[in-house]
N, C-alpha and C positions, 0 to 999 in steps of 0.2 A: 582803389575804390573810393568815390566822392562818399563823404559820407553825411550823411539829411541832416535839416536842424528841422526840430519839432516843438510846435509852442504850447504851452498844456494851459490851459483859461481855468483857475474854480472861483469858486465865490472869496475863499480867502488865501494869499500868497501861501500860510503856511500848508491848507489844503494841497495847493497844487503843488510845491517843493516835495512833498511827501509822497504825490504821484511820481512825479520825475525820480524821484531818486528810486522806485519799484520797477518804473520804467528801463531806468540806466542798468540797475539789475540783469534785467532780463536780454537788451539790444543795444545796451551802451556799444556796444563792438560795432554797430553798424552806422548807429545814427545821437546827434544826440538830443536833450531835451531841455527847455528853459522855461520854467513857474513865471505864469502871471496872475495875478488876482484882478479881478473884473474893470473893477475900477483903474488898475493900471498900465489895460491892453489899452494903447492907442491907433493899433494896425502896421505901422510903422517899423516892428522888426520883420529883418532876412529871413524867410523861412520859408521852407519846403509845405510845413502842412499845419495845420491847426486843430487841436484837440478839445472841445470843452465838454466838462467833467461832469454834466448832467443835463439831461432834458429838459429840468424846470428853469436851470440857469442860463440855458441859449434861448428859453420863448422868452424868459423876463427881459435880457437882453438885447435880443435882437434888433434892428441888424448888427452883427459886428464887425467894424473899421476892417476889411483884409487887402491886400496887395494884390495887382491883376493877377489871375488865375492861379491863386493860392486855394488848394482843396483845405476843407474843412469835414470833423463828424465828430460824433458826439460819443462820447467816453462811455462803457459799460460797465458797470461793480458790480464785485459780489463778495461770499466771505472765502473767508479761508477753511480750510477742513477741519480744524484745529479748534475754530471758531465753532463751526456748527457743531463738532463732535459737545459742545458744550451743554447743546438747547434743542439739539431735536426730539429727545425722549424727555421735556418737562412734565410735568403731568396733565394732564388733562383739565379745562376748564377754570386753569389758575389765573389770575389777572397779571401782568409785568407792562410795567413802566418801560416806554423806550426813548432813552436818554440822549439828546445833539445836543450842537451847539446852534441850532437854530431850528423855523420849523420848516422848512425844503428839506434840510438833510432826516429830520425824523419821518418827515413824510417818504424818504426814495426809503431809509430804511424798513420803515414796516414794510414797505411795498414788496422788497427784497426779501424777507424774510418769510412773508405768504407766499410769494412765489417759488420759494426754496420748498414749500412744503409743513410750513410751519402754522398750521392752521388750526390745530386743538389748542390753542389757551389765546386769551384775551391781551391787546397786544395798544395798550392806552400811552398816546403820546406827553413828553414831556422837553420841555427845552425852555432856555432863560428867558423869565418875563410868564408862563402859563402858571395860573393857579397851581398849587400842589394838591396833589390828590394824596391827602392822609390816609386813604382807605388803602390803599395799595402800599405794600412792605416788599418787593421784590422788584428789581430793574435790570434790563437790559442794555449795555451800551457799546458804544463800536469805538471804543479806547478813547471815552468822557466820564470815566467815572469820577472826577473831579465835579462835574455837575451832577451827581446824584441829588437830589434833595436830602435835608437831613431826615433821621428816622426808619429811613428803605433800612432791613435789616439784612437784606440778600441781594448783592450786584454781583450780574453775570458779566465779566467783561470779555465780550467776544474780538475784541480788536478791532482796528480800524480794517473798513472792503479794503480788498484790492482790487485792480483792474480783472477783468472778466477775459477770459481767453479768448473771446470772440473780437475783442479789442487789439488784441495783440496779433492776431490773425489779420484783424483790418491793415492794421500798420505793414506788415510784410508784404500783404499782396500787392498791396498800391506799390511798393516800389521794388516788387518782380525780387522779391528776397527769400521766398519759402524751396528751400532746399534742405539736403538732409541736415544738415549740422542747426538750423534755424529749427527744424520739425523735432529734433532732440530734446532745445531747449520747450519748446510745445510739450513734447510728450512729459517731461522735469514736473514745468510749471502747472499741468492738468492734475497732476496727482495731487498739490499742494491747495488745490483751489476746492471748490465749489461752483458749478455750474450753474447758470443765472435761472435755467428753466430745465423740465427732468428732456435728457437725451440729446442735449447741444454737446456735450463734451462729445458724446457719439458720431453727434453730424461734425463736428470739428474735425474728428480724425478721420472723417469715413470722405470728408473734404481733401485732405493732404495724401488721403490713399486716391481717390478721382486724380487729382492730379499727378501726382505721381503715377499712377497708370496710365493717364493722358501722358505724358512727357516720354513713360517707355514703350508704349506703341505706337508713337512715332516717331520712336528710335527704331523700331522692327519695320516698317517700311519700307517699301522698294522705294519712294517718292524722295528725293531730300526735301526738307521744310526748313525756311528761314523766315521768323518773322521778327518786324521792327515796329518802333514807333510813330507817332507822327512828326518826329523832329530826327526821323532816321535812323533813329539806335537800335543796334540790333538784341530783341530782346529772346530768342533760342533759335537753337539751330539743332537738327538732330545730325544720329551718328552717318544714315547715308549722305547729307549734305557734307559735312565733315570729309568724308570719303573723297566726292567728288569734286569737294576743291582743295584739297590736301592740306588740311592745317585743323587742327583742334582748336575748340570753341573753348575761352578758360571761364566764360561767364560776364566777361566784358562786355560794356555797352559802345561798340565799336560803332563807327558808321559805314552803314550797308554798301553804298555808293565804294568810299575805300574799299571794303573787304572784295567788292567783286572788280574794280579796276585792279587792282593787283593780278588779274586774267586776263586783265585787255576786253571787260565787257564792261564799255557804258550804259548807265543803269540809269533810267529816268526815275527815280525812287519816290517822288512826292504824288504825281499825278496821272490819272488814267491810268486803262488796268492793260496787261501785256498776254495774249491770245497764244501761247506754242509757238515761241521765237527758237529759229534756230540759232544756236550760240556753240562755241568752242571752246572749252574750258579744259586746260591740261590734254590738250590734242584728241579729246574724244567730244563728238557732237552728242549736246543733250538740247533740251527743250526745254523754255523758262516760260513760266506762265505766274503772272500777276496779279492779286486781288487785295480790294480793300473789306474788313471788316471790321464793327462795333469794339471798341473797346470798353475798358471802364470811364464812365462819366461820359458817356459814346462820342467818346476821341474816336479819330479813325487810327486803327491800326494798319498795316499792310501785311499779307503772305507770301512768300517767293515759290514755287513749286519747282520744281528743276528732276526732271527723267531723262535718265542715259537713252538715245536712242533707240539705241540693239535692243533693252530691253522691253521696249514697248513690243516688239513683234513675240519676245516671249511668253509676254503678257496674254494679247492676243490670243496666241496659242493654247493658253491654259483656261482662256475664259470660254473657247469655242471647244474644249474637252468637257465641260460643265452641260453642254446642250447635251451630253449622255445622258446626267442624270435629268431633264425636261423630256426624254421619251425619244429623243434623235438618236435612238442607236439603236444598231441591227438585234431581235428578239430570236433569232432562229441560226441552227448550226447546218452543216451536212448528217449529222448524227439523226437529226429530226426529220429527215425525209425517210421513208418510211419505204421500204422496197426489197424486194428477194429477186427481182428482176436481173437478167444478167446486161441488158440495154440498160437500163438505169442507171446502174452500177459503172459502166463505163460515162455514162453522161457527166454522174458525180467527179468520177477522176480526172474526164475533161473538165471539167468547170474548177477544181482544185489547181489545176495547173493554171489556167485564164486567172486564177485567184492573184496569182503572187509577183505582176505587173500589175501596171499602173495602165495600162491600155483600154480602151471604149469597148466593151461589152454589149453583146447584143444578143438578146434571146428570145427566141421563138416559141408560138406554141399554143393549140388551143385554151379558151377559158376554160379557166378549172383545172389547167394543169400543174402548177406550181410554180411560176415564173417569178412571183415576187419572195417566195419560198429560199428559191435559188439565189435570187439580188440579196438575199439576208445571209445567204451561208455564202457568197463569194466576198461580200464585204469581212464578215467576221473574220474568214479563214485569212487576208491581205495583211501586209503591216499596216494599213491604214484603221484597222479596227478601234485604237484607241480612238478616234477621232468618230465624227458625228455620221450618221447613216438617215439619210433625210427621202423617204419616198412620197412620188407626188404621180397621183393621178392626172397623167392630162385630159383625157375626155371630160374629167369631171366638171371643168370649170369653164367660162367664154374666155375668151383669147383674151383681153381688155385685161380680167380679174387674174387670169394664169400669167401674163406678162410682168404686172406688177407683183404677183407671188415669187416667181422666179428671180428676177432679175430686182425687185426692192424698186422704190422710188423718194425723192426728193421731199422736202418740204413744200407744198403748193402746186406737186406736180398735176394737181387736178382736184375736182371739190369733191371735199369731205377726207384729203390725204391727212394725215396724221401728223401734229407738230413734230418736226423735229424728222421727220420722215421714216422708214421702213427699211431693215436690212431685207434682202432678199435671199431664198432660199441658196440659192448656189454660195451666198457670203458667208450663209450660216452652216454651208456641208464646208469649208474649207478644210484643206488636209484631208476631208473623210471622203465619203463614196453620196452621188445623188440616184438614186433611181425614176425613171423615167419611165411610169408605164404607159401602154397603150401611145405610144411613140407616133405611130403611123396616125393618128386622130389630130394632131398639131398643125396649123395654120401655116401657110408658105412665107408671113412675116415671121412666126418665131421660129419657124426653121432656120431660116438666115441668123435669127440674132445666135440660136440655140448652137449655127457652126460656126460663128466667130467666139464663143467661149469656148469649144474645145478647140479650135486652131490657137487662140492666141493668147487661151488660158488667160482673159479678162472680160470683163463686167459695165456694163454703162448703164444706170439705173433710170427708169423711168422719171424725165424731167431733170434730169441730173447730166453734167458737163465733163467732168472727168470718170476714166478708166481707170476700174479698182483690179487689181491683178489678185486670180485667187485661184489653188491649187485644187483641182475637184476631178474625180475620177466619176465617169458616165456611167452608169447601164442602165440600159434601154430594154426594153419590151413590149411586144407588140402580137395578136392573133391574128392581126392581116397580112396581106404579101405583098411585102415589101417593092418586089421586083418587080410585081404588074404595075405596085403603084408607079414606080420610076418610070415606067415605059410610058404610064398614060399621063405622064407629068403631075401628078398629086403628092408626088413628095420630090425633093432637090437628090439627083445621082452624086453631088459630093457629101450631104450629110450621110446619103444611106452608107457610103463605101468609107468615111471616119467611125461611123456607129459599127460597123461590121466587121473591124479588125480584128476580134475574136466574138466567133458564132458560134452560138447550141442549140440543139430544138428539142424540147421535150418533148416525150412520146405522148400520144395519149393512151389513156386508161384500159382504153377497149385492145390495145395490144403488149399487156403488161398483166393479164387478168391474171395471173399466177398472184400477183399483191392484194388482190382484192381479196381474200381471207383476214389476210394479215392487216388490213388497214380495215373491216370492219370490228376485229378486235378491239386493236388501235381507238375506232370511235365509243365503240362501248364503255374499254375498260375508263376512257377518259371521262364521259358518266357516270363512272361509279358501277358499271352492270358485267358483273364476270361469267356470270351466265353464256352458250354457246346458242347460235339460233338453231331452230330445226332445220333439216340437211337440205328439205325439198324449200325451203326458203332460201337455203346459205346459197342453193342451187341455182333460182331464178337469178337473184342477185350475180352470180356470176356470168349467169349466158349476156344480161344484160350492155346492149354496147356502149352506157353512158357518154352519152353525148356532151353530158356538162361536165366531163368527167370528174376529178375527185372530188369536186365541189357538190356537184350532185350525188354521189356516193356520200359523203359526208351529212348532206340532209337528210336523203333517204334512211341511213341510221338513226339518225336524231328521231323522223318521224318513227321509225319501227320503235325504238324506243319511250317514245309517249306510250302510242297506240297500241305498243303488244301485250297482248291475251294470251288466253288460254285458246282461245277460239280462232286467234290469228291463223289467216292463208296466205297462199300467195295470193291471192285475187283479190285480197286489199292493199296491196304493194299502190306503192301513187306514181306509177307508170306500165303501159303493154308488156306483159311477160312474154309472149311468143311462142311459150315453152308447153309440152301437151306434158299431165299433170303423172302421169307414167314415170318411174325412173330405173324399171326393170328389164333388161336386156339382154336377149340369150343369142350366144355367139353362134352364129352359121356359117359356113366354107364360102366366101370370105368373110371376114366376122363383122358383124354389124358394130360401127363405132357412135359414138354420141356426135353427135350435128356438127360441135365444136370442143377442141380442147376446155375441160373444167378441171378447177383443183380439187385435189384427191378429198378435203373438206367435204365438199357439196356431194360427195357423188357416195353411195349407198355400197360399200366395195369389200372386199376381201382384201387388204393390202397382202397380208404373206404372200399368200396362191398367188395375186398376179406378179410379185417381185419374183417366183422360182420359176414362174412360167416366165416371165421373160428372161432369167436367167437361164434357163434350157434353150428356149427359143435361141439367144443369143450365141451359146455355146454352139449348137449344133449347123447354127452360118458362117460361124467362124471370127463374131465380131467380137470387140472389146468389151468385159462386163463391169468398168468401172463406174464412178455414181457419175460423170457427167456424161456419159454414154447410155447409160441406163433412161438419167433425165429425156433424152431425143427419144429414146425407144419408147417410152410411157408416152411421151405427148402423140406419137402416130399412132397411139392406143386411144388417146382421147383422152388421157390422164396427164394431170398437170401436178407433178412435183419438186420442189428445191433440192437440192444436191442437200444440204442438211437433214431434210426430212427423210432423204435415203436413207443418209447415213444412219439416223435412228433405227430404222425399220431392218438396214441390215445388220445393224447392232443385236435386234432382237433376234433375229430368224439365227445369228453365230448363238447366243447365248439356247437355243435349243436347239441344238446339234443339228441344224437342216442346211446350212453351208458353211464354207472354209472363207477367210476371209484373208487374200496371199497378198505381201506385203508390196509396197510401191506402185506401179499402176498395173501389176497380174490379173484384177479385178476379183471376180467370186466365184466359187466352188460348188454346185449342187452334192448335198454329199447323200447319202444311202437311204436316209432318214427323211430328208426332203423329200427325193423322189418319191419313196410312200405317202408321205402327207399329202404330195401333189396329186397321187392317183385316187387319194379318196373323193375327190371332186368326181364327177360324172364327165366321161372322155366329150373332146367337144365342146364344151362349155364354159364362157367365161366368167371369169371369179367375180360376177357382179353377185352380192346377195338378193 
């Protein structure tokens, strides 16, 4: 290690010998130091750096003699702990002489000494050649008590300053020396000292800690970092750089250019900055990139940056996991579709299996039925879940503004494009799933671009020249047909049969009315209202064929929800009920049924009587009395119940001894006690109340 010569300038040689040797103290190991007194700096010695030893003595001097681009600054004192532990509890508004050998140095010392904090007593200068002040008996001096005047009957002698931490901190940074064994002697010498102003010793260390944590987070970097000077020298390097060109850094001011020709990469290290070079170091391809920044005295410094490859696309990957938490991920399960339907129920399963490929999705289905419902629970349920889930209305937007949302565009691909340009949605689903609603509403330009990214699984952005390749699973959705479209040429026969390689259609509502109890629930309980509606209401509600299906059900509760009273009818419902306001029905030979299947909810019923009558009924045709037989039997009755809600009800009717319930699929028993219960009904007569 070269080690510095450093020139110390005070007003008198024995001054500045007495700094050097506090100096040598502390950094003799590293650097060393040589006393000049003012008068006999001529500029003419070898040196790394120049010091002088006070502010009044570089303006009085100035300019001084230095050698081309020799750094110079100005020395900081203060006392020692030692020193102050002497004077800082004097007493209060006492007068004290303070004693130099001149008047610069009395003057830096009061200065020092009010700044320390020493501001309750009177603080009257004194040095050879000023009148003596016989009124004062008490003195201060920074190891002159030789010049006391005679008479003072109390000299405090606080010793000569020493340099100021901040001083010593200057010294090391300039020549890239503050490490831990240098931060040690720091941390030594701050306990011994006195800080020039209150909380610099604070910022001093709270500085070696900044750097120090600068140095070890960019030792935790995926990046390697190598920087040098502007004469080449490499001044750190972290542990991934290390890594990646296999040799430990021992703190050596190497030259850059050597250290990386030892790979076989020539390095243009002075001039112009280097843009993601591909380079070969140790048979693995990384990427060097080059910049110049400010240094101290704003020298230019340089940065090397150097990323392996591979792991840029890992990168990638983890920064396009992050669009989850920005709202690009699927909100909805299979769990949240809401259904006792036994179609339903099977659509779910089909769509579970479609789940767990990677293949183009296509789902059908009137508005309102749950299509993007579904794009939410096929994404989630796929291994692609970790990854972004990005749905985009196309009708919503003109083709011009949906092209560039999609697909991203370039820098200047047109006015008003954004510096630096736009990724596009399909760059931003990569890995994950896009959904494509209202599919059939798309332009017969972005049809084409839309089937060359799922054929060729890449991207050509608006105004932009190359193809970005990116991994994006489709589903599409669409309330129109498809297939008329193809035929009257509104939509491309190859996108529709790529979009179509797994198809579902959601039912609509009006042939699932069995869920419509359970999904007006559903909307209540999600207001906060557990309250049930009244029956001849639950009842319109259900003959209803919602056209906008669940979406219209869904408002429709909302409104009831405002708007319901006590006074509430059907006849303020916010559509034609159809339904005559009657719900009373008496069975005749053949028995009069309700218009349409309802659930057993809405309808005003005896459940026991009708589950033992149909259980008689049953028995004596000879059919199955299990619950999903039951189920068929009730709905040609006009009653709509879930195999669950049987099971309840036949739960109950066994716990009152009115049937046997035989185990695996023998179905149920009328037993002796039923039959009585059943004939107390009036013969003829269905169990409606």
């Amino acid at each position: 290690m070269v080690r510095r010569a450093i020139a110390v300038i005070a007003g008198a040689e024995t001054t500045s010998t007495l700094l050097c040797s506090q100096l040598t103290s502390l950094l003799g190991e590293y650097m060393s130091f040589h006393p000049f007194s003012v008068n006999g700096w001529t500029g003419g010695a070898d040196v790394d750096l120049v010091i002088i030893s006070s502010h009044i003595l570089f303006i009085k001097h100035s300019p001084f003699e230095l050698r081309k681009q020799t750094d110079v600054f100005i020395m900081k004192r203060t006392l020692s702990r030692q020193g102050w532990e002497q004077i800082k509890d004097l007493p209060a508004g006492n007068r004290y002489l303070v004693v130099n050998d001149e008047r610069d140095s009395v003057v830096e010392t009061i200065s020092l000494l009010y700044e320390l904090g020493l501001r309750h007593v009177d603080l009257v200068p004194c040095y050879p050649g000023l009148p003596e002040h016989g009124s004062v008996l008490q003195a201060i001096t920074p190891g002159e008590a030789e010049l006391v005047p005679a008479g003072v009957e109390n000299i405090i002698n606080i010793g000569p300053r020493v340099i100021d931490i901040g001083t010593i901190v200057e010294i090391l940074t300039r020549f890239n020396l503050v490490n831990a064994k240098t931060r040690r002697i720091l941390d030594r010498y701050a306990s011994e000292i006195m800080t020039s102003s209150q909380g610099l010793q604070f910022t001093m260390q709270e500085m070696f800690d900044t750097k120090n944590l600068f140095e070890e987070t960019l030792n935790m970097v995926q990046d390697g970092v190598v920087t040098y000077d502007e004469l080449g020298r490499v001044t750190f390097i972290n542990r991934t750089a290390e890594e990646i060109l296999g040799e430990a850094w021992d703190g050596s001011r190497l030259k850059v250019d050597q250290l990386f020709s030892r790979h076989g990469v020539e390095l243009e290290w002075q001039e112009g900055e280097i843009r993601d070079r591909l380079v070969t170091i140790r048979k693995q391809t990384v990427i060097l990139s080059k910049m110049a920044i400010l240094g101290r005295g704003n020298a230019k410094e340089r940065v090397l940056i150097i990323n392996i490859a591979q792991k840029i696309e890992e990168l990638e990957l983890k920064l396009r996991k992050q669009l989850r938490e920005k709202g690009h991920t699927s909100r909805f399960t299979f769990e949240d579709i809401v259904t006792e339907a036994e179609p339903m129920k099977s659509i779910i399963e089909k769509a579970k299996k479609m789940a767990k490929n990677d293949l183009s999705v296509l789902i059908l289905g009137e508005n309102g039925t749950g299509k993007e419902l579904f794009a939410h629970s096929i994404h989630d349920y796929s291994h692609r879940s970790p990854f972004a889930f990005i749905a985009v209305n196309c009708s919503a937007l003109p083709e011009n503004l949906l092209e560039s949302e999609l697909f991203g565009y370039e820098e200047g691909a047109f006015t008003g494009a954004r510096k630096g340009g736009k990724p596009g949605l399909f760059e931003q689903a990569h890995k994950g799933t896009i959904f494509l609603d209202e599919i059939g509403d798309i332009s017969p330009h972005l049809q084409a671009r839309l089937l060359r990214v799922i054929q060729q699984k890449e991207i050509l952005k608006v105004g932009g020249t190359r193809l970005l390749p990116v991994d994006v699973r489709v589903i599409a959705a669409t309330n129109r047909d498809l297939t008329e479209l193809v035929r009257s040429g509104g939509f491309r026969e190859d996108l529709y049969y790529r979009l179509k390689v797994l198809q579902i259609e959601i039912i609509p509502l009006r042939r699932r009315k069995e869920d419509i109890p359970r999904l007006i629930r559903y909307f209540l309980e999600r207001r906060g209202i557990s309250r049930e509606l009244p029956p001849e209401l639950c009842a319109a509600l259900a003959e209803h064929d919602w056209p906008g299906n669940i979406r219209e059900l869904e408002n429709t509760v909302e409104y009831i929800a405002i708007m319901n009273g006590e006074d509430f009818s059907v006849a303020d419902l916010p559509f034609e009920t159809g339904r005559a306001p009657a719900v009373e029905v008496n069975k005749v030979e053949p028995p009069l049924l309700p218009p349409s299947p309802l659930p057993v909810e809405c309808l005003d019923i005896d459940i026991e009587r009708l589950l033992l009558a149909t259980l008689v009924e049953a028995k004596a045709d000879g059919k199955p009395t299990g619950r999903r037989n039951l189920t068929a039997l009730l709905r040609m009755q006009g009653v709509v119940m879930t195999e669950n809600q049987i099971r309840k009800w036949l739960d109950r009717l066994r716990d009152q001894g009115w049937i046997e319930i035989k185990p695996g699929r023998s179905g149920c028993l009328v037993t002796g006690g039923g039959y009585r219960h059943l004939t107390t009904s009036s013969a003829g007569e269905l169990p409606w109340k």
